[in-house]
C-alpha positions as CSV (number, residue, x, y, z in Angstrom):
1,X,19.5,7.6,15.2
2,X,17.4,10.3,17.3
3,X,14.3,11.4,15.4
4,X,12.0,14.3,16.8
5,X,8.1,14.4,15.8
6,X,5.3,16.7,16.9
7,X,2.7,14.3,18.8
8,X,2.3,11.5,21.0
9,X,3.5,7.8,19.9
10,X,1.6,6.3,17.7
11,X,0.5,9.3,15.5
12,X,0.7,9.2,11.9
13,X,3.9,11.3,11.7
14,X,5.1,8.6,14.5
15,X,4.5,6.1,11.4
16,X,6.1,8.1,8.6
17,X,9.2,8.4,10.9
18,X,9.8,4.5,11.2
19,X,9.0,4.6,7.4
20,X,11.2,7.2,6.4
21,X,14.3,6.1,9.4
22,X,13.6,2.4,9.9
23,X,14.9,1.3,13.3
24,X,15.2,5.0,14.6
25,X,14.6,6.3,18.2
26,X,11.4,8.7,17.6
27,X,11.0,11.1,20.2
28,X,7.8,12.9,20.5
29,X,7.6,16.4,21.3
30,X,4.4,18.6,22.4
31,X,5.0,21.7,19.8
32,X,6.2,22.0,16.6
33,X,9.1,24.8,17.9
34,X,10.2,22.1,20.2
35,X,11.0,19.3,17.1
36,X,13.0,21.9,15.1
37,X,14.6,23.6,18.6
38,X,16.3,19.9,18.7
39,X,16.9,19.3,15.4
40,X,19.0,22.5,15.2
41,X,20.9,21.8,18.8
42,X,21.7,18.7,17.5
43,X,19.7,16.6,20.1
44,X,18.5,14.8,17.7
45,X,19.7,13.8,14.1
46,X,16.2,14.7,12.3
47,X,12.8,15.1,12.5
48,X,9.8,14.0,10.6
49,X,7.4,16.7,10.0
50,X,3.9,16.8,8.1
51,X,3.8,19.5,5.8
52,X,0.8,19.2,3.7
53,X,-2.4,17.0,3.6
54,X,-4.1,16.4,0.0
55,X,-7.7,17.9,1.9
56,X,-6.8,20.0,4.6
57,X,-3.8,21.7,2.7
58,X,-0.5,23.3,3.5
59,X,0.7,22.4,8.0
60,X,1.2,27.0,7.9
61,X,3.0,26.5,11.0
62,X,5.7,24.0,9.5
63,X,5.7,25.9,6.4
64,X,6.9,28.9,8.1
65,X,9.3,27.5,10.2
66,X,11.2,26.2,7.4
67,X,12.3,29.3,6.2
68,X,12.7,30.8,10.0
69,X,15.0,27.8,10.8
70,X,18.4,26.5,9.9
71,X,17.1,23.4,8.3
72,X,16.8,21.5,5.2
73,X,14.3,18.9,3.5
74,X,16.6,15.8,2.9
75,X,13.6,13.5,1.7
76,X,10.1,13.4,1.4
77,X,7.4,10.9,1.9
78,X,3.2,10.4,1.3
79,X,1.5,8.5,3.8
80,X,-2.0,7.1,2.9
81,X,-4.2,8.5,5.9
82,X,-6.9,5.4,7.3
83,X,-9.0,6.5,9.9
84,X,-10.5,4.2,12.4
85,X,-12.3,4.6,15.6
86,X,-10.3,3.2,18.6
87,X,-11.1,2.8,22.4
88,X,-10.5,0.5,25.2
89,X,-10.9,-2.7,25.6
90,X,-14.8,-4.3,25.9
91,X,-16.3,-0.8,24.8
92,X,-18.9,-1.4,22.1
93,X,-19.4,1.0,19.7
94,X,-23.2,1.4,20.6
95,X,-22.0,3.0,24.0
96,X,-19.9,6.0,22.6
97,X,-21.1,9.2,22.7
98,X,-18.3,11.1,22.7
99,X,-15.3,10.9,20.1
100,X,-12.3,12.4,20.2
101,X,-9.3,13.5,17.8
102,X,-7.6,16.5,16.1
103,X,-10.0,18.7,14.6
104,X,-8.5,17.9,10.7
105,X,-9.3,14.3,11.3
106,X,-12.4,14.9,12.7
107,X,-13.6,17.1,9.7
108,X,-12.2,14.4,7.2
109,X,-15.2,12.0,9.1
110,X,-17.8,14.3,8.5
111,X,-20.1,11.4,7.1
112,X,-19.4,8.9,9.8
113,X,-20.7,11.8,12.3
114,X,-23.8,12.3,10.0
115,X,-24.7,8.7,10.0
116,X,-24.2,8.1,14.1
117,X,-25.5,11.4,14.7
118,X,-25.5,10.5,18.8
119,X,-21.8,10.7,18.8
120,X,-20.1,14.1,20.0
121,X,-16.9,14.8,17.6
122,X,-14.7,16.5,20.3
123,X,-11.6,18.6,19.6
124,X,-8.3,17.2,20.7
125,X,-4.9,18.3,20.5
126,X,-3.4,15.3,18.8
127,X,-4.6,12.3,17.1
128,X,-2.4,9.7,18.8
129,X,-3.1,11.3,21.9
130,X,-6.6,11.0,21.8
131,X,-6.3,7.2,21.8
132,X,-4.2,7.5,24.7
133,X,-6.4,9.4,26.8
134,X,-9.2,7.1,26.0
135,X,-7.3,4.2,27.1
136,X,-5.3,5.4,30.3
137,X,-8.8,7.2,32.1
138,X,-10.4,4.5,30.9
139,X,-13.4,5.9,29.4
140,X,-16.7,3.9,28.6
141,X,-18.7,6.2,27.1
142,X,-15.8,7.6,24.3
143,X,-13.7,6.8,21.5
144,X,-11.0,8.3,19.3
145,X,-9.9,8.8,15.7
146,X,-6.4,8.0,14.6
147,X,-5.0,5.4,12.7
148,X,-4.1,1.7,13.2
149,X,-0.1,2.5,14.3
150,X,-2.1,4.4,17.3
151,X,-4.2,1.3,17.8
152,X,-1.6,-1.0,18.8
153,X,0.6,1.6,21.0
154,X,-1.9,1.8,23.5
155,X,-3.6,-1.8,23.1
156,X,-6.8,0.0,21.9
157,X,-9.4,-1.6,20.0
158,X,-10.6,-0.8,16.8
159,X,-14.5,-0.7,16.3
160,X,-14.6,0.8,12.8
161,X,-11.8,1.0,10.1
162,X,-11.3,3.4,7.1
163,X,-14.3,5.7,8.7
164,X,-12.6,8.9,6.4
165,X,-15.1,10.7,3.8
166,X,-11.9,10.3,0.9
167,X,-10.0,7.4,0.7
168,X,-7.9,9.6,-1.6
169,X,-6.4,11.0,1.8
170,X,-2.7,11.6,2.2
171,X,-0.5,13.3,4.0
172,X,3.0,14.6,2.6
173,X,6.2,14.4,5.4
174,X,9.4,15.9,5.2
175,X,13.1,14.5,7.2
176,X,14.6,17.5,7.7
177,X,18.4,17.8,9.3
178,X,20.8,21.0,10.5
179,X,21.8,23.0,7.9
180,X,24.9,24.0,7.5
181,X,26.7,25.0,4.3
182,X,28.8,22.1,4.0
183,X,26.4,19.7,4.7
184,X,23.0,21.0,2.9
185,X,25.1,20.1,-0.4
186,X,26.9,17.2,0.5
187,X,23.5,15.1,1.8
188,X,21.6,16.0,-1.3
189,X,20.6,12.6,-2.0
190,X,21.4,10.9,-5.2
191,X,18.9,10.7,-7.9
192,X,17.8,13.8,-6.5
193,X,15.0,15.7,-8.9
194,X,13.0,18.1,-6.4
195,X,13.6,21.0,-5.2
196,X,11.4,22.9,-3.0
197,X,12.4,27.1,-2.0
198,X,10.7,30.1,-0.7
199,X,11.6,33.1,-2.1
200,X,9.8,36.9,-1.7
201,X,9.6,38.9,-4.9
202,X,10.3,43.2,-5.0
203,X,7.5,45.1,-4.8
204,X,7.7,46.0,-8.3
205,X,5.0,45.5,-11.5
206,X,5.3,42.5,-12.9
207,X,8.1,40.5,-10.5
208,X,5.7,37.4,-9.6
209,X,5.4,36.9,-13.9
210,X,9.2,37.3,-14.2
211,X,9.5,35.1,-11.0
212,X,7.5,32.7,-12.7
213,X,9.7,32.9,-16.1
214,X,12.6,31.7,-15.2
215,X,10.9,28.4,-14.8
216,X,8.9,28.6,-17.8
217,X,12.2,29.3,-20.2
218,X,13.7,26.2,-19.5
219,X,11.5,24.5,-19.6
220,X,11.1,23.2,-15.0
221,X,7.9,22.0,-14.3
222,X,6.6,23.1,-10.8
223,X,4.3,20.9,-8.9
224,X,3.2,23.6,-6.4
225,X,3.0,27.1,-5.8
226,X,1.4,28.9,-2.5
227,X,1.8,31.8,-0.8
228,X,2.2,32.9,2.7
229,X,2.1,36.0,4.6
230,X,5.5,37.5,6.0
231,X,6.1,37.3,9.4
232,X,6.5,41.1,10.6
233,X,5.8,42.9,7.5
234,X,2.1,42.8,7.1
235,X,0.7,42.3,3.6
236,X,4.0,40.8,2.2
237,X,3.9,37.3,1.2
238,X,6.5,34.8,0.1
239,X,6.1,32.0,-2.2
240,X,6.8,28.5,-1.5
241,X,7.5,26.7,-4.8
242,X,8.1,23.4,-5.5
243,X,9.8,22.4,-9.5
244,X,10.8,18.8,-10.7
245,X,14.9,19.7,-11.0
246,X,17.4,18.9,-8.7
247,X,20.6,20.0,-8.2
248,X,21.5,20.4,-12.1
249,X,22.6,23.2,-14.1
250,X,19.1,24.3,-15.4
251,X,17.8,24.4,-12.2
252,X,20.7,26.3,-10.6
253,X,20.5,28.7,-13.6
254,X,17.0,29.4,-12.9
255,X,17.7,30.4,-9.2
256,X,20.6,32.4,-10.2
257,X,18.0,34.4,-12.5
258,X,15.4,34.5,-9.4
259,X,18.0,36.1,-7.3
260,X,17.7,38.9,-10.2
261,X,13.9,39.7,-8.9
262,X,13.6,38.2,-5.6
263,X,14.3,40.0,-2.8
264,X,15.7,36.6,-1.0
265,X,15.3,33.2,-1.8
266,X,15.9,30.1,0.5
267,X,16.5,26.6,-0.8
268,X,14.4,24.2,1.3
269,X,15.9,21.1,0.3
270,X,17.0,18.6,-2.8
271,X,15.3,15.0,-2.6
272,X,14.3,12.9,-4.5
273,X,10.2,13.3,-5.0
274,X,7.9,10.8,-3.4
């Protein structure tokens, strides 16, 4: 089984793949279009995706491309986030000066930077693939922040462990497959009791309150609400919801009485919540 990811080996979503599809072939892909290009011409069978982090918040960028994309969420998963600083082999941590990694990890170390305040935090595109630049040039002087999976992919070496602010850090991952009628239904998992939609309300008084009431009456808890803006129409938003139902007849009762005040609504996916 092909799974796509966005980053380099390694990476954390490189770790929630081969927890989420053990003994899969991940392939790593440099943008986020690309992983969801394949997974909807069939290259590959899935892709792992992050889509929120419990600091930094919502991925917008995977957020949106659910609802632009013929996908679905088949299952969902919460990886506990350990930072460490990495680099080659016989580097000493008193030598770096530079570090690098994505800026979200870098701003979840903020107090490792304010206690080795001779170390440069320096922007990279990807977390796994800071370790891997470190290792191939072979730099003396610099180190990386990812986690242990990223470690042992490039024969790094770890000089600190669990160097994030929170320990409380995790990030949330969605396997998402084609959608197609038939199969969105049939692969809802069983024991299945979370769904997660977006839906954009009419421009009318009182729609996001109604919106909201067809929850509330029977009684469907929601874990999350957000809203993003439209793509195109500026100052339109839709709302990504998440409520603790799946695929029973309360919760498709409620989404028949959306479809009364939304202007469209899009299932994301039935799982069973991590």
């Amino acid at each position: 089984m092909k799974v796509a990811i966005q980053g380099e080996l390694g990476s954390f979503s490189h770790e929630a793949a081969e927890r989420m599809a053990p003994r899969c072939q991940v392939v790593p892909c440099a943008r986020s279009a690309e992983v969801f290009d394949r997974v909807e011409r069939g290259s590959v069978s899935a892709a792992v995706i992050p889509i929120e982090n419990s600091l930094a918040g919502t991925v917008a960028e995977h957020a949106d491309l659910l609802v632009a994309r013929a996908v679905y969420i088949q299952a969902e998963f919460l990886l506990r986030i350990v930072h460490n600083i990495i680099a080659a082999p016989g580097v000493r941590l008193s030598a770096v000066r530079r570090v690098l990694s994505h800026p979200v990890a870098l701003d979840q170390c903020r107090e490792f930077f304010r206690r080795h305040p001779r170390m440069e935090p320096v922007p990279f595109y990807d977390t796994a693939g800071s370790v891997k630049h470190v290792i191939t040039q072979q730099l003396t002087d610099a180190a990386a922040i990812a986690g242990r999976h990223a470690a042992c992919e490039y024969c790094g070496k770890i000089l600190a462990a669990g160097i994030e602010d929170d320990k409380c850090n995790f990030t949330r991952f969605f396997l998402i497959r084609k959608s197609t009628p038939k199969a969105t239904h049939s692969r809802i998992p069983r024991g299945a009791n979370k769904t997660s939609i977006a839906y954009k309300v009419k421009n009318v008084p009182g729609a996001l309150f109604k919106s909201l009431s067809v929850f509330a009456l029977r009684d469907i808890s929601l874990s999350k609400i957000e809203s993003r803006p439209l793509r195109g129409r500026p100052w339109e938003y839709v709302f990504y919801v998440d409520f603790l139902r799946g695929d029973d007849e309360p919760a498709r009762n409620a989404l028949r009485h959306l479809g009364e005040v939304a202007e469209f609504i899009k299932v994301l996916g039935i799982y069973r919540a991590a």
